[in-house]
N, C-alpha and C positions, 0 to 999 in steps of 0.2 A: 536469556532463556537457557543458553547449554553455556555460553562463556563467561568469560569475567566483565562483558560490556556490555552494551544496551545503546543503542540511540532512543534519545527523550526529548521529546516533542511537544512544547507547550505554545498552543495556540490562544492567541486572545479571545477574549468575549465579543464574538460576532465576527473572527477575525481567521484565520487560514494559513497556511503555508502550499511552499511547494521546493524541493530536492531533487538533488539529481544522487544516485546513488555513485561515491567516488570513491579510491584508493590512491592514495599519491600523487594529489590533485587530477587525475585521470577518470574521465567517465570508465565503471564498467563495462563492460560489451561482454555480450554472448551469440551465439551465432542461430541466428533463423532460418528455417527453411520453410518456401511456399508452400501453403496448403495445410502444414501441419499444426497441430495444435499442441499447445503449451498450458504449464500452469504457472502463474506468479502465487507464491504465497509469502505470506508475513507471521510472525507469534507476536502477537502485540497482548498489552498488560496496561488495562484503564489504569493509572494513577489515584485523577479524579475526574469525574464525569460531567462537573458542573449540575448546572440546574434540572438537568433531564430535556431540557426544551430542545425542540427542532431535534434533527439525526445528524451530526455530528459523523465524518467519514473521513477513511481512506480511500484512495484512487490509483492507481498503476498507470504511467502513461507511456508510450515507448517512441524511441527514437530511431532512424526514419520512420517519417508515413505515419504521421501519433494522428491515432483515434481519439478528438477529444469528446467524440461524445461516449467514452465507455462510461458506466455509471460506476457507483460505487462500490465495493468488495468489502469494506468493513465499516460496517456503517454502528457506531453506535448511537443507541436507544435509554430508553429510560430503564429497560431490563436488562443493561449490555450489564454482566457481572463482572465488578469492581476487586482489583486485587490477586488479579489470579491473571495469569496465559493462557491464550486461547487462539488458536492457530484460522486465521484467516484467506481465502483463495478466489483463486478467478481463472477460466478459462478462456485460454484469445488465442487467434488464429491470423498469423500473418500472409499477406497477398505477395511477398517478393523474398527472396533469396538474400540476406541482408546479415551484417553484423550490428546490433540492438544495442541501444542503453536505453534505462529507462529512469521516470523520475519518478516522485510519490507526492502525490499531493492531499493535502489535509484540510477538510473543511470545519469551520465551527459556527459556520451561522445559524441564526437563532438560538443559540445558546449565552444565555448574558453572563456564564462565568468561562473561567481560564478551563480548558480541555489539554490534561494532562496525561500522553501515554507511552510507553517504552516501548517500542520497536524492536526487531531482532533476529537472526535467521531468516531470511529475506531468500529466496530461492524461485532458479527459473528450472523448471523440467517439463523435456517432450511427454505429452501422454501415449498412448497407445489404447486408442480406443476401438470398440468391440464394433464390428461391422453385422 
């Protein structure tokens, strides 16, 4: 999206992944604080979208204390537009005082072809929200 790289993500037909985001074989960490809220976001760029079938997604999970049941933050659709970047987000809120890594997971079920997308600028920041 702003670099000369991309991570590219191709998941099989009916098939999935899951990441951990690294740097010199090393989880990322960034540091959490209780109570406050955060944004994960992604600029992700469908490749190809496959058949349309089923919602095809992204997921943010974090490390300690991972939520698996957050749902999905990018879910592509039959309308999800193809070919372009398009900046993705989710707001979560941690219960303890912690240093974080988090992973990405990628669903493609019901979709019977390959779900191809570039990833990229991947960012965590406090919000500051309006009381």
């Amino acid at each position: 999206h702003t670099g000369k790289k991309s991570g590219y993500l191709i998941m099989q037909p009916e098939g999935g992944a899951i990441f951990q985001y690294k740097k010199n074989g090393a989880n990322v960490t960034f540091p959490g604080k209780a109570g406050k809220t955060y944004e994960f976001s992604v600029w992700a760029y469908v490749d190809q979208l496959g058949d349309g079938a089923g919602v095809p997604d992204l997921r943010f999970y974090w490390a300690p204390k991972t939520n698996w049941g957050v749902g999905p933050w990018a879910a592509f659709t039959a309308s999800t537009p193809t070919k372009v970047w398009k900046r993705y987000a989710m707001a979560v809120k941690f219960d303890s005082d912690e240093n974080y890594s988090f992973s990405i997971r990628g669903s493609n079920a019901g979709n019977s072809q390959e779900l191809k997308v570039f990833i990229d600028d991947i960012s965590v920041s406090e919000l500051e929200l309006r009381q």
